[in-house]
N, C-alpha and C positions, 0 to 999 in steps of 0.2 A: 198743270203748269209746265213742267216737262216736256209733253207731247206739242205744245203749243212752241217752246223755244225748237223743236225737234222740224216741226213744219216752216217755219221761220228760215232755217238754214240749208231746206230741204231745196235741189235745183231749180221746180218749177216754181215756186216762192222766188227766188232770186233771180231766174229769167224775166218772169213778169215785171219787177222790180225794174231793173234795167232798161228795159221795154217803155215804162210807166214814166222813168226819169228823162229817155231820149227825147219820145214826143213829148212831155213838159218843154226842154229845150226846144225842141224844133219848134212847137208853136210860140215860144216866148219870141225866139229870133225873126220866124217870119214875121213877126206881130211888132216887132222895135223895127226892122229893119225896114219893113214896107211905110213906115209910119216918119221914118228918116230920110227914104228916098222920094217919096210923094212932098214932105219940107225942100228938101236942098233941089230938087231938079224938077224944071217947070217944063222943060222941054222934054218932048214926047221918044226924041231921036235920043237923047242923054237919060231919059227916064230906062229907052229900053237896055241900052248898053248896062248902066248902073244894076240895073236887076241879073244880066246876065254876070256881072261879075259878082255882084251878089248870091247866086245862086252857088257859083264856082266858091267862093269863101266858105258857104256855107258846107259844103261836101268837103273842101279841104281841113275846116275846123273841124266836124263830125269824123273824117278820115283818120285825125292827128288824135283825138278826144278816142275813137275807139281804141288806134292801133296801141297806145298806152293802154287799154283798161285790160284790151285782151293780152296785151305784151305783161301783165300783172296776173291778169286770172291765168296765165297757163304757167308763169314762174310758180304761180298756187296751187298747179295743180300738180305742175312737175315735182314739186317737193312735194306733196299728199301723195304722189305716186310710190316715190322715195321712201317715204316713212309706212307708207302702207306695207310695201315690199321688203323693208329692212322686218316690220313687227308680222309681218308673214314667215319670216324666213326666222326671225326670234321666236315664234310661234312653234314654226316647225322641228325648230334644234332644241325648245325644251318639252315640246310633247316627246320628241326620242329620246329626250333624256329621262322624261318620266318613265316611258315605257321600257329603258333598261333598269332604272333603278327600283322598278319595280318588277320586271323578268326576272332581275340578278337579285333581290332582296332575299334573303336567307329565312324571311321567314311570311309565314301565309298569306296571301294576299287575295281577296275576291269581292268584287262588285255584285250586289243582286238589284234588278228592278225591282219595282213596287208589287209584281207579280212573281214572285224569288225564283225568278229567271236567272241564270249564269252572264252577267255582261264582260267578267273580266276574272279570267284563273290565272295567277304569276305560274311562274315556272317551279316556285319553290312546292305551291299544293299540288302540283302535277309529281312532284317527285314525292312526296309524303305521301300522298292517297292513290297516285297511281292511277288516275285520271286526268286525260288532256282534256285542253281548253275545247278541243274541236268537240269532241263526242259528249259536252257536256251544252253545247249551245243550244238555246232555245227548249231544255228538255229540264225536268222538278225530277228524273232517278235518282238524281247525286243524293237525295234526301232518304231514298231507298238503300239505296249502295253505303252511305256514310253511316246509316242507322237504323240496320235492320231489324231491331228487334220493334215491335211497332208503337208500345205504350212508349220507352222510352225518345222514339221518334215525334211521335205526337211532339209530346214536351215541347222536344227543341224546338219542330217547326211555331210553335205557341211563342216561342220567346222568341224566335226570328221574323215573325209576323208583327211582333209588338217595335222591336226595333223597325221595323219597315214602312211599318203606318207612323214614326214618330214619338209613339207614345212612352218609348222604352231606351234606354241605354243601357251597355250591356262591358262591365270591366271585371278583366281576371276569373272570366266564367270559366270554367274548366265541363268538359266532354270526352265521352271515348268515343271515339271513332272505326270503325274496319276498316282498311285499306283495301287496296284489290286483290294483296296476294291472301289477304286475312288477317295482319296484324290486326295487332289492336294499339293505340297508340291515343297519347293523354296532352289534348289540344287546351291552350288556357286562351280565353276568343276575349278582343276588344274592337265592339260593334256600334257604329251608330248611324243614321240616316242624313243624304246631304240633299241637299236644295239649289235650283238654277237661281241666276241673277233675281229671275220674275219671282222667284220664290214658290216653284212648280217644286213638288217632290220628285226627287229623281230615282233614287234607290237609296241603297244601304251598302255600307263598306264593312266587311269583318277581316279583320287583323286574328293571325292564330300564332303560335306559338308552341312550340311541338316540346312537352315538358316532361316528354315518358322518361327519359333518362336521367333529368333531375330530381323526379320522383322517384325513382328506381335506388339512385344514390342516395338521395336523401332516409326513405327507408333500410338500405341498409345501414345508413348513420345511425340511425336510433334501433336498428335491432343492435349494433356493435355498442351503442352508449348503454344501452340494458343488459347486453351481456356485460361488459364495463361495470357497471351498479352491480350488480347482482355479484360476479368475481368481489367488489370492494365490497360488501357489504356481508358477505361470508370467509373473508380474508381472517385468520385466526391472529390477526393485530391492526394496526391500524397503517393505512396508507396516508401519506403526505406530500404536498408541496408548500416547499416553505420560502421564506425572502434569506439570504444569508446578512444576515443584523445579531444585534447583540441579544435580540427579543425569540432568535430563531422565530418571525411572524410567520403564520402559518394561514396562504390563502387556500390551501383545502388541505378537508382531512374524509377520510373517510367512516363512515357508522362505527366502525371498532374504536373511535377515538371512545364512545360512551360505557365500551367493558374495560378499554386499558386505563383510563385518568377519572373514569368517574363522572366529567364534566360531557355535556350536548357538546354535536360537534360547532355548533353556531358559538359556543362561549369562547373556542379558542381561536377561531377564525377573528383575523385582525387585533388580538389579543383584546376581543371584546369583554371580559372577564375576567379572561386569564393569561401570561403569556407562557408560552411553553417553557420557556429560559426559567421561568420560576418553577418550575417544576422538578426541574432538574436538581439534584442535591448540588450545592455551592461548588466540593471539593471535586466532584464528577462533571462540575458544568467547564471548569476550569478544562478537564483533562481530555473533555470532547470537543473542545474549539481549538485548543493544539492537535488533534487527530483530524481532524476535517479539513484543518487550512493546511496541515501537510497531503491530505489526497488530493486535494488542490491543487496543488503546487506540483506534485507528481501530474496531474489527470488520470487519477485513480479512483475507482469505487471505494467508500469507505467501510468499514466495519466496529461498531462502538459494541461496547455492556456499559451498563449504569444503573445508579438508582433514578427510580420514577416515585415522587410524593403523588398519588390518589386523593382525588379531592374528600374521603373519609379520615385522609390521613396513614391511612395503612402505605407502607414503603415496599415497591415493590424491585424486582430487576429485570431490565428490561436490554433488548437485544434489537441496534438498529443497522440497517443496510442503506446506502444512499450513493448518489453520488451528484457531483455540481453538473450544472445544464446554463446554456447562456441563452435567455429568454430575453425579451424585448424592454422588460421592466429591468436587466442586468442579471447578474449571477442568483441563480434559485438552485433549491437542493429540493432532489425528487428520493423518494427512498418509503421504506416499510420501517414500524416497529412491533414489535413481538414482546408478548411477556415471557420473561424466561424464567421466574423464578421459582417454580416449579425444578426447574431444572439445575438450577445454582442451589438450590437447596440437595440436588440429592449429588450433587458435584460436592458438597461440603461433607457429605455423609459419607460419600466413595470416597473423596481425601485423609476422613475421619478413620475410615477402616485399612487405609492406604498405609496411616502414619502412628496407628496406634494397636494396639493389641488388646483382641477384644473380649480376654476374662476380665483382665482386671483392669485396660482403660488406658493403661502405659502407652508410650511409646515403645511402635517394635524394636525389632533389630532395625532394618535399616535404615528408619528413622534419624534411629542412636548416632549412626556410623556417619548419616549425610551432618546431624547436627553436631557430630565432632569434630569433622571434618572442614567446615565452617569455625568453629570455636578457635582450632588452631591456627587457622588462617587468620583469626583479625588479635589472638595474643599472641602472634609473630607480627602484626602489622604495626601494633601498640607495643609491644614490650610486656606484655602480660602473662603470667604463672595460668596455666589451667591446668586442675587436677583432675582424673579419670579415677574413679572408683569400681571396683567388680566386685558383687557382693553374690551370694552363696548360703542358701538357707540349708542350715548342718540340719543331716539325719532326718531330712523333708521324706526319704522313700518309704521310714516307716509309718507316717502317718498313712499316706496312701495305701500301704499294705495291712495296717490295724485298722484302718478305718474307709474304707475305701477311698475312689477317687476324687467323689462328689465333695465328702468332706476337705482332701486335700487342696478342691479348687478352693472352698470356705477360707482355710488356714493361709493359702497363697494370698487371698485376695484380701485379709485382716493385714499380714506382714505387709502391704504392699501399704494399703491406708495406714497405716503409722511409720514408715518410711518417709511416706509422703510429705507427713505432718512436720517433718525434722528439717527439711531442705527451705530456701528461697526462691523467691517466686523467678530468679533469675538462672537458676537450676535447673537441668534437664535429667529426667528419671524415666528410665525403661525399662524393659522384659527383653532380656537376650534370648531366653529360652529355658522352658522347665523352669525349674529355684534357680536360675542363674539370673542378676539385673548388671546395669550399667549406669552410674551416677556421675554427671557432665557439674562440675564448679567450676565455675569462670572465677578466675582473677584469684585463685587461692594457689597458695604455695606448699610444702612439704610438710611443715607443723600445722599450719591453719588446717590440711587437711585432715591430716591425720585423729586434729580435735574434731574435727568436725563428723567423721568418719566413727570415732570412739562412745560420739555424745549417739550416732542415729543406731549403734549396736547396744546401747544399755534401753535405745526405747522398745527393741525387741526383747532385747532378754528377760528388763522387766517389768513385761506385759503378759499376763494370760490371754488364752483364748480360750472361747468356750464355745463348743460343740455341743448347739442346743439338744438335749436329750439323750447324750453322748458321753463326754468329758472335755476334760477342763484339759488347751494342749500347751505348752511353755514349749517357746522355741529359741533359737538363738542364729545366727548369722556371723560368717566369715567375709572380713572384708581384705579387698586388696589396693596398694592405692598407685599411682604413676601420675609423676607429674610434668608436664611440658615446662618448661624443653629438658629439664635434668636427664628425665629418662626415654626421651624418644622425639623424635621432633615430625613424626609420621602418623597418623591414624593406626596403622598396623603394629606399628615400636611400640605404642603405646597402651592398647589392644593386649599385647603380650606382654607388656611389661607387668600390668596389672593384674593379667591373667596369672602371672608366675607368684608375682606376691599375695596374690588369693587363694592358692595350692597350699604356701607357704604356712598361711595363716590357719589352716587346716591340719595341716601337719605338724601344726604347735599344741593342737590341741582343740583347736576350732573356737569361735565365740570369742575369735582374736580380729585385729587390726596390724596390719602388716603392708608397709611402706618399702617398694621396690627399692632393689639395692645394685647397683653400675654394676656389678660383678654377674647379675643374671641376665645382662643384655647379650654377652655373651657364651651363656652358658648354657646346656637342653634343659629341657623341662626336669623339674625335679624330681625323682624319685620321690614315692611316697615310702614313709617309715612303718617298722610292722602296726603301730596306733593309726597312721591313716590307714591302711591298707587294712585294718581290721572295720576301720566306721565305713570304708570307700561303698560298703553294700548299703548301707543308710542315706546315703547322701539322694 
């Protein structure tokens, strides 16, 4: 049907046509006319004239009939000219336009026949593989050159023959290639076979894609994401990224979340389970959202301690670093936490031997001295009496020297447990040194001490000790007392003051209580009397 409208329009079709229509006309005319003039004219002289103007009509009709038809077929042809020569010259300007957009194309470009001839190499494969269009026309090396090794060549040519007969499409294929100098480089090919009008096969078009460098990158992404893993998942606590909310929500944590909280790390992520904020002790969670939202506020790294609840329940402490980051979802906190408790444990034990004296448990010296120091500071802040007591276990060198030392520590550390037993839990009692202690009463005055002071020497005096497998030791203590502000309004005034009234009590005879008097604030140290200065070797 086609070919048949094709011949129909074809020139020698429409000249015959033309041809076929003229003499139609010309015999119809002569056939009316001669048929007209043989009626109207009987005369031979008028017959011949009428034919001869008839003749002349008829060449001037035919004249006026052509010069119209051909005055129309060439306006038809002029424009068919026109438009042939406009879509020639549109022809022309986008075959060069393909042909730069395809020179200039950044990425592979080549035409094969159905015999995987080279029809068409852009310029971008000539710069990848290092072979021109020229040295590759007409010639199958390229298949040599591009993949030398020969099984692996096979292959290819296998899957470029299947695209080429049709049979095959070919997306996101990946190849190594060699180049000319020798690289080697990681092509990803989108191939498939085109077809003329007539639906003749013509060749095969492959599209390449030169992917060495995003593979190159991309492996090192995942070697850096395993070194990544591998760092968090040996990390000695747990890494996090959290939402800053009241939930602290946590969109990642690392493997250490399951030795520090107990819980998988899937249970805290989006506080599927659990939220971190509840983990936190109440009094602790309060005083890490004030620390955070001041590093904040600075654009500081933060540093917290707190307690962490273990999903066994066990409480542990824990030590975190972090600091705010401005992410897409808004303000997130990146940071590490650590168990420390280990470590706060053995901070409490150093504190412990820091502040205390370690025969018998007391508070040392300096202890004594920081918590006096303190004491008079807040009964001057109040209006409060605090009394300083110095006490003095009499004739302690002779146990030591009858019994040796080991015992002496026994008999120190008995005197000190019923000492103990005498005071309020709001009382401070320590070891100055050797049988000398120091006794802190808050809020007592001059007689309250003093009674107080009298009741804790009758629980020495009358109390045995007994020196398993040894004897039986009776001891007794001198005390001395100073009270703020009467007698000193200084740590050191009062230090001395007590100190002076402790001698005192000594040199009364010992196994006394003796209340500093204004008069030794300025006075030296007292002379001992020839009774002290005879016990002064026992002491």
């Amino acid at each position: 049907m086609h070919n048949t409208k094709n011949q129909r329009t074809s020139p020698v079709w429409r000249s015959l046509w033309v041809v076929l229509v003229y003499l139609s006309a010309g015999l119809a005319w002569i056939t009316v006319s001669d048929l007209a003039v043989d009626y109207w004219a009987n005369d031979t002289d008028l017959l011949s004239e009428v034919q001869t103007y008839e003749g002349w009509a008829f060449v001037a009709v035919t004249a006026l009939v052509l010069f119209f038809a051909l005055r129309r077929q060439f306006r038809h042809d002029r424009n068919q000219m026109s438009l042939q020569n406009h879509q020639r010259e549109e022809i022309r300007l986008l075959s060069q336009f393909q042909q730069k957009v395809i020179d200039n194309a950044s990425i592979w470009i080549n035409v094969w026949d159905p015999q995987a001839n080279v029809l068409l190499w852009n310029k971008a494969a000539e710069k990848i593989s290092g072979y021109s269009e020229q040295e590759l026309q007409g010639k199958d090396q390229i298949w040599q050159w591009l993949y030398p090794d020969e099984k692996y060549r096979t292959l290819i040519k296998k899957t470029a023959a299947e695209v080429s007969a049709g049979t095959r499409e070919v997306d996101d294929c990946e190849t190594c290639i060699r180049t000319r100098s020798g690289d080697e480089r990681l092509m990803s090919w989108n191939s498939r076979c085109f077809y003329s009008e007539a639906g003749v096969l013509i060749g095969s078009i492959a599209i390449g894609l030169d992917v060495t460098d995003r593979r190159i990158a991309e492996a090192r992404l995942r070697h850096r994401e395993r070194q990544l893993t591998t760092l968090m998942d040996n990390l000695p606590g747990m890494a996090y990224r959290c939402l800053y909310d009241e939930f602290w929500t946590m969109k990642f944590v690392s493997s250490g979340c399951r030795e520090l909280t107990g819980y998988e790390p899937e249970a805290v992520i989006d506080n599927r389970d659990v939220a971190f904020a509840h983990l936190v002790q109440e009094e602790d969670n309060q005083k890490t959202v004030q620390l955070v939202e001041e590093a904040i506020g600075a654009a500081e790294a933060f540093s917290l301690e707190y307690q962490l609840v273990r999903k066994d329940g066990q409480v542990i402490w824990v030590w975190e670093r972090g600091r705010a980051v401005e992410d897409g979802d808004g303000l997130v906190l990146e940071g590490i936490i650590l168990d420390v408790t280990d470590r706060k444990i053995l901070e409490q034990e150093l504190s412990e031997l820091a502040a205390h004296d370690t025969l018998t448990g007391l508070y040392n010296r300096r202890e004594m001295n920081r918590l006096l120091s303190e004491e008079i500071i807040r009964a001057s802040r109040y209006g409060r009496h605090l009394a300083l007591l110095w006490i003095d276990i009499d004739h302690f060198k002779l146990v030591n020297d009858q019994y040796g030392h080991p015992a002496g520590d026994a008999v120190l550390t008995a005197v000190c447990k019923r000492l103990s037993q005498g005071i309020r839990s709001v009382d401070a009692f320590g070891r100055y040194g050797g049988e000398e202690f120091m006794m802190l009463l808050p809020e007592m005055d001059g007689p309250e001490a003093r009674e107080a002071a009298d009741r804790l020497r009758s629980l020495v005096a009358d109390h045995t000790i007994s020196l398993e497998g040894v004897a039986d030791v009776r001891l007794t203590v001198s005390i001395g007392i100073a009270v703020f502000p009467q007698h000193g309004l200084t740590a050191d005034a009062l230090n001395d003051m007590a100190d002076k009234a402790m001698y005192r009590a000594k040199a009364d005879g010992r196994n006394q209580v003796c209340l500093a008097q204004a008069s030794e604030a300025e006075s030296p140290e007292p002379v001992a009397s020839d009774a002290h200065q005879d016990n002064a070797e026992f002491k």
